[in-house]
C-alpha positions, 0 to 999 in steps of 0.5 A, spaced: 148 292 606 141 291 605 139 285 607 144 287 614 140 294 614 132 290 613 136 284 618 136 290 624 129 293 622 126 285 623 129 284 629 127 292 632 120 289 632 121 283 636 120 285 643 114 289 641 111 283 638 112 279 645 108 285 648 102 283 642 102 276 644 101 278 650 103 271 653 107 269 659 114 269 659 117 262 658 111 261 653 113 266 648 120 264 648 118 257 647 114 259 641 119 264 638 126 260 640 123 253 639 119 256 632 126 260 629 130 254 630 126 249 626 126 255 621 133 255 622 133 247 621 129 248 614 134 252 612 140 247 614 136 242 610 136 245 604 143 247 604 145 239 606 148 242 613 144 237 618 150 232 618 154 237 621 150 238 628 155 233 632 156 231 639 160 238 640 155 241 637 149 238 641 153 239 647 155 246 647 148 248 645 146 245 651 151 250 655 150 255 652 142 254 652 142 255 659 145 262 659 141 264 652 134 261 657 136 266 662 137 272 658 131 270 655 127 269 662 129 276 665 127 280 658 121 278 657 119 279 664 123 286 664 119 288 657 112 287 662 115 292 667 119 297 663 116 296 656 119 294 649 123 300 648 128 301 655 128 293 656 131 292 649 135 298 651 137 295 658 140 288 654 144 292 650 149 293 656 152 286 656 158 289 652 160 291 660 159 284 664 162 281 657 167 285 657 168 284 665 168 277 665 173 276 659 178 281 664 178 277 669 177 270 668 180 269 661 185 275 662 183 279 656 185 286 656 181 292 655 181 294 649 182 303 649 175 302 645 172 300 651 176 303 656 173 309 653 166 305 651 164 303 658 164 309 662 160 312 656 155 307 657 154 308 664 153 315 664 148 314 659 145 308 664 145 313 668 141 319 664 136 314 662 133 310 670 138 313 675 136 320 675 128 318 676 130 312 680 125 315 685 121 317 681 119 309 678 113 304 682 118 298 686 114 295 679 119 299 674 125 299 678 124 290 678 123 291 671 129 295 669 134 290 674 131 284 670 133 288 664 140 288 666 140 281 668 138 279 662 145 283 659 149 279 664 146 273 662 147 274 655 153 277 655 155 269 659 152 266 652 156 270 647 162 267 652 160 260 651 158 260 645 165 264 642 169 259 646 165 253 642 165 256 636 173 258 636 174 251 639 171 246 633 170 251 627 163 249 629 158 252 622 155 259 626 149 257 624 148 249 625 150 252 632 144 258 632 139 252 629 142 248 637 141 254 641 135 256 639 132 250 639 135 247 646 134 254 648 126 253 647 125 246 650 128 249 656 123 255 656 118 251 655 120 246 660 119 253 665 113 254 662 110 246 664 114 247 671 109 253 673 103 251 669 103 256 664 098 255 658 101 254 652 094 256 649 094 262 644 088 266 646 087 270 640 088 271 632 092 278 634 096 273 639 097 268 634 100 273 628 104 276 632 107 269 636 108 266 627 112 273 625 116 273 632 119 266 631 119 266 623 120 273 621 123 277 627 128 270 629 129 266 623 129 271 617 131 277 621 138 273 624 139 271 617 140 277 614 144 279 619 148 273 619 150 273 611 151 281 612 156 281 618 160 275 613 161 281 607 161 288 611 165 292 614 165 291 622 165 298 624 158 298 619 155 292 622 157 295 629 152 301 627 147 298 624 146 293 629 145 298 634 138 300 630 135 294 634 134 297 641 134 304 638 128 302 634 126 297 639 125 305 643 121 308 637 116 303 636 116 303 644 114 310 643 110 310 637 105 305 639 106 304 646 105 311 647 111 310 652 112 316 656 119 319 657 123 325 658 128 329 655 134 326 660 132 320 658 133 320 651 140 323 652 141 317 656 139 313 651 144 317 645 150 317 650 148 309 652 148 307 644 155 311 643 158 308 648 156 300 647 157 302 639 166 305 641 166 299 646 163 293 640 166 296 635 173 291 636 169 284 637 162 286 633 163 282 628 163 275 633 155 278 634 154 272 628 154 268 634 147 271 638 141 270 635 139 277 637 133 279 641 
């Protein structure tokens, strides 16, 4: 329960060391993905596990790498318009694009959990940026669209990787190490595409990059992976969530974010919802390496 709870705390403060950074998008996530899965990789070779990374394994990290490279691309660039907090808020969604998807395509039926979690979650969407839409610069509105998009491709990760893992009994953390790892090449390969420099400008840029890929992905994921194996899945639903609700308090706290009261609602009536509609399947969450 401990390590589960630290494991979530680590994690909350991921998007505010990409604000730290202060460095493109893809280039972060090339140092954060890239850095985290050779973390993952020291790991793997400590336990003897670096055999297991088989053709199947390489294949289905590729295909799900792809997805994993999208959520990444649309969050880090929702965080430069909406912040840390609303943007980690905003990826959290994914419980219904999954939940979707999975009805109609794989003719899985709604459980009562979601039925009751999704309506709650997007009357919380609604409290926390539609009732201001107006109000929000075309900047604003960009970044909370990208923040949703980045849920979409992400719940399309946790699809394919689900389907790889039941399908070969693949280790959850070789597969992690290979998303990661790919993921990364891809990011960095964007980052090349656009001439974006991988220079770090500054020693606070740099301090933040190192504890975004070693801190807040390797050793953070890890704690939360070896603690979703021995809780309940109810508790790890809960604690999970404190990764966006923290992620929105540090926003707050350092970022001097402005907000509302219908906004914090929102966000309460959003974080309900996706803990009833996740309660069913929070134990499959050891397969995303969390953002």
């Amino acid at each position: 329960m401990i390590g589960l709870l630290i494991g979530a705390i680590i994690i909350s403060f991921s998007p505010v060391m990409v604000v730290l950074a202060g460095l493109p998008p893809e280039v972060a996530a090339f140092y954060r993905l890239f850095g985290g899965g050779l973390g993952l990789l020291v790991v793997l070779a400590k336990q003897g596990k670096l055999k297991l990374f088989t053709p199947h394994v390489l294949k289905w990290g590729l295909f799900g790498g792809v997805f994993f490279a999208g959520d990444f691309t649309f969050w880090h660039r929702s965080i430069g318009y909406v912040g840390p907090g609303l943007s980690t808020m905003l990826g959290s969604f994914q419980i219904i694009p999954l939940a979707l998807v999975s009805a109609l395509f794989f003719k899985e039926r709604l459980s009562p959990k979601l039925i009751i979690g999704i309506p709650l979650a997007l009357i919380g969407l609604y409290l926390m940026v539609g009732v201001q839409w107006g109000t929000f610069t075309a900047d604003y509105q960009i970044g909370v669209i990208f923040g949703l998009l980045a849920a979409c491709f992400y719940a399309l990760y946790l699809l394919s990787l689900k389907y790889a893992l039941a399908r070969d009994r693949a280790d959850t953390m070789v597969m992690a190490a290979a998303v990661a790892i790919i993921t990364g090449l891809l990011q960095g390969g964007s980052a090349l595409a656009q001439g974006e420099s991988f220079g770090i400008p500054s020693l606070e840029s740099l301090v933040a990059i190192v504890t975004l890929a070693l801190v807040c992905h390797a050793v953070g994921w890890l704690l939360i992976t070896q603690g979703i194996r021995t809780e309940r899945g109810a508790l790890v639903g809960l604690v999970l969530l404190l990764q966006p609700m923290l992620s929105f308090v540090w926003d707050l706290l350092f970022f001097d974010k402005p907000v509302v009261v219908v906004e914090l609602v929102g966000v309460g009536v959003a974080l309900l919802g996706i803990y009833i509609g996740s309660l069913k399947s929070c134990k499959e969450q050891s397969s995303k390496l969390l953002s």
